[in-house]
Every structure is written in structure tokens, then in C-alpha cells.
C-alpha positions as CSV (number, residue, x, y, z in Angstrom):
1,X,0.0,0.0,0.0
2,X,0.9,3.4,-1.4
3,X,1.7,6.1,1.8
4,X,2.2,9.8,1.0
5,X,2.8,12.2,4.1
6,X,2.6,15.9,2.8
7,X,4.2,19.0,4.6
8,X,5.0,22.4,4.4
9,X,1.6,23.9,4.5
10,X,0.7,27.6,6.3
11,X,-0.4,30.8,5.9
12,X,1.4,33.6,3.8
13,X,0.8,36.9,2.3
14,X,0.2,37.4,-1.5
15,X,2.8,37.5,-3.6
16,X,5.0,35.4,-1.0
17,X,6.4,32.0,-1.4
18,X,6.2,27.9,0.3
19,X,7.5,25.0,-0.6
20,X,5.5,21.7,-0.3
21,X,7.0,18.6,0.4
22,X,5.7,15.1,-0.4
23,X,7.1,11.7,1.0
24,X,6.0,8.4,-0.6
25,X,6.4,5.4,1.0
26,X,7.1,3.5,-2.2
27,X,10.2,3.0,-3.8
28,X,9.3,5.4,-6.9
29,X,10.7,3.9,-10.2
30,X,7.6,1.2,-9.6
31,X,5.6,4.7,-10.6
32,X,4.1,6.7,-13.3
33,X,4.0,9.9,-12.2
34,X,3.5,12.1,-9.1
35,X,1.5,15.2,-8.7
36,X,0.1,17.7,-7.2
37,X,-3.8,18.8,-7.0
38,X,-5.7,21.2,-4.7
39,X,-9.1,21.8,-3.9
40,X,-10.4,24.9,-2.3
41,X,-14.3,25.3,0.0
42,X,-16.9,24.9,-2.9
43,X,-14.6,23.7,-5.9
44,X,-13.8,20.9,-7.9
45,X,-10.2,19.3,-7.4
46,X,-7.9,20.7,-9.9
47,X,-4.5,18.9,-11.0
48,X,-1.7,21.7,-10.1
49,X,1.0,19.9,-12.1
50,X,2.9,16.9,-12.4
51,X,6.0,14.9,-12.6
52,X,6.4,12.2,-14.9
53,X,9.0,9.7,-13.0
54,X,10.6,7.8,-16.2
55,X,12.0,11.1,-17.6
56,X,11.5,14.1,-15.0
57,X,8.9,15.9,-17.4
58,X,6.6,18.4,-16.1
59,X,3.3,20.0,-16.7
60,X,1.2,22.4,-15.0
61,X,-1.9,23.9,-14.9
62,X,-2.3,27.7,-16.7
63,X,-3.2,29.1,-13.4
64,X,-0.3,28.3,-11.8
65,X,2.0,28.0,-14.6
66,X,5.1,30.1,-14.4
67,X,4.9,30.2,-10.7
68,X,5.0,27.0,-9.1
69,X,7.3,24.2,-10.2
70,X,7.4,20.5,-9.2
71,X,10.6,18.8,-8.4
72,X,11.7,15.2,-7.1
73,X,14.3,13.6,-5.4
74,X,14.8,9.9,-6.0
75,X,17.2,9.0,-3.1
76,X,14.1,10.3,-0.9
77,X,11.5,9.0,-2.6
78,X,10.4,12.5,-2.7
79,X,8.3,15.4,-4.8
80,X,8.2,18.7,-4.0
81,X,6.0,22.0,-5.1
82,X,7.6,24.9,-4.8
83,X,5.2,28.0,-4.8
84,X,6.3,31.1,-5.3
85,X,4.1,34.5,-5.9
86,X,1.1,33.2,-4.1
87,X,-2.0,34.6,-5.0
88,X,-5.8,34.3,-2.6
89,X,-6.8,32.3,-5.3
90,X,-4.1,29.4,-4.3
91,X,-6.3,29.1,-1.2
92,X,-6.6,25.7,-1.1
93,X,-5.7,21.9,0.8
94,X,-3.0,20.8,-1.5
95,X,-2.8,17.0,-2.0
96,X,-0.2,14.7,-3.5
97,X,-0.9,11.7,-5.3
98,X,0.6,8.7,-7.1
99,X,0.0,7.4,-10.4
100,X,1.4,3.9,-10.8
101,X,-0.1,3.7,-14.5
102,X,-2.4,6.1,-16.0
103,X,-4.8,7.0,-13.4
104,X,-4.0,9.1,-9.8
105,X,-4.8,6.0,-7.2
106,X,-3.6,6.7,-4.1
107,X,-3.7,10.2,-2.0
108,X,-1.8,12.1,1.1
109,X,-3.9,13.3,3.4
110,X,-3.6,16.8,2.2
111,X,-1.8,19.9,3.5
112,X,-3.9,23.5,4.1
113,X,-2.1,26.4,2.2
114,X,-4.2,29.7,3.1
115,X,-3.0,32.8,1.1
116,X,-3.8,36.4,3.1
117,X,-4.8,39.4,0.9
């Protein structure tokens, strides 16, 4: 069974910056790809972005595109999303998930980022 523990949630003014961290319990060549999504009071889930593991290619939604940027380690078994120029509209609990083929199976448990006007 798939574990992913996020951190590095808070609370920061627009236009600052936080870096996400995401810990998989799975060795993570036995994956597809990792990513990022984030759902905020009242909305549907939106994919953020994510890292394909065989080759390290990224994609990312427009509304975030140009500031935030996915990165892995492999040693650690490890993705992170760094976010920079935060917006009120980021407002959201930020998830990481695992692809192990084509389809996002198994969830963290989802980290609160709360951007301040």
C-alpha cells in the first residue's frame, strides 16, 4: 500500500512563497508519475502539475503555470511543489498523489495552504 505524508503547509501573504513537500512510501521507479492537485471550499479538485518519473517531465496547470514548479528527489522517494508568488486564489488543501499507471490512485492526506490578501 501506497503512503504519502505531505508538509509544508501555512499561511502567507500574496505575492510570498512555500515549498510543499511530499514523502511516498514507495520506492518510486515502480511509478508513473506524481502530482500535485488542490481543492479549495466549494470547488472541484484541480490537478496543479505533475512529474512524470521515467524522464522528470513536467506540466502544470495555466493558473499556476510560471509560478510554481514541481521537483523530485529519487534518493528520498520525494516530490516537492515549490510556490512562489502566491496569489488568494491558491487558497486551497493541497494533495499529493501517485500514479502507478495512468490514473492518480492513491492520495496524502492533504496539507492547508491559506494565502492572506
Amino acid at each position: 500500500q501506497v503512503q504519502l505524508v505531505e508538509s509544508g503547509g501555512g499561511l502567507v501573504q500574496a505575492g510570498g512563497s512555500l515549498r510543499l513537500s511530499c514523502a511516498c512510501s514507495e520506492r518510486t521507479f515502480s511509478i508513473y508519475a506524481m502530482g500535485w492537485f488542490r481543492q479549495a471550499p466549494g470547488k472541484e479538485r484541480e490537478r496543479v502539475g505533475q512529474i512524470r518519473w521515467s524522464d522528470g517531465s513536467t506540466s502544470y496547470a495555466n493558473s499556476v503555470k510560471g509560478r510554481f514548479t514541481i521537483s523530485r528527489d529519487n534518493a528520498k522517494n520525494a516530490v516537492y511543489l515549490q510556490m512562489n508568488s502566491l496569489k488568494p486564489e491558491d487558497t486551497a488543501v493541497y494533495y499529493c498523489a501517485v500514479a502507478k499507471d495512468g490514473s492518480y490512485n492513491y492520495w496524502g492526506q492533504g496539507t492547508q495552504v491559506t494565502v492572506s490578501s
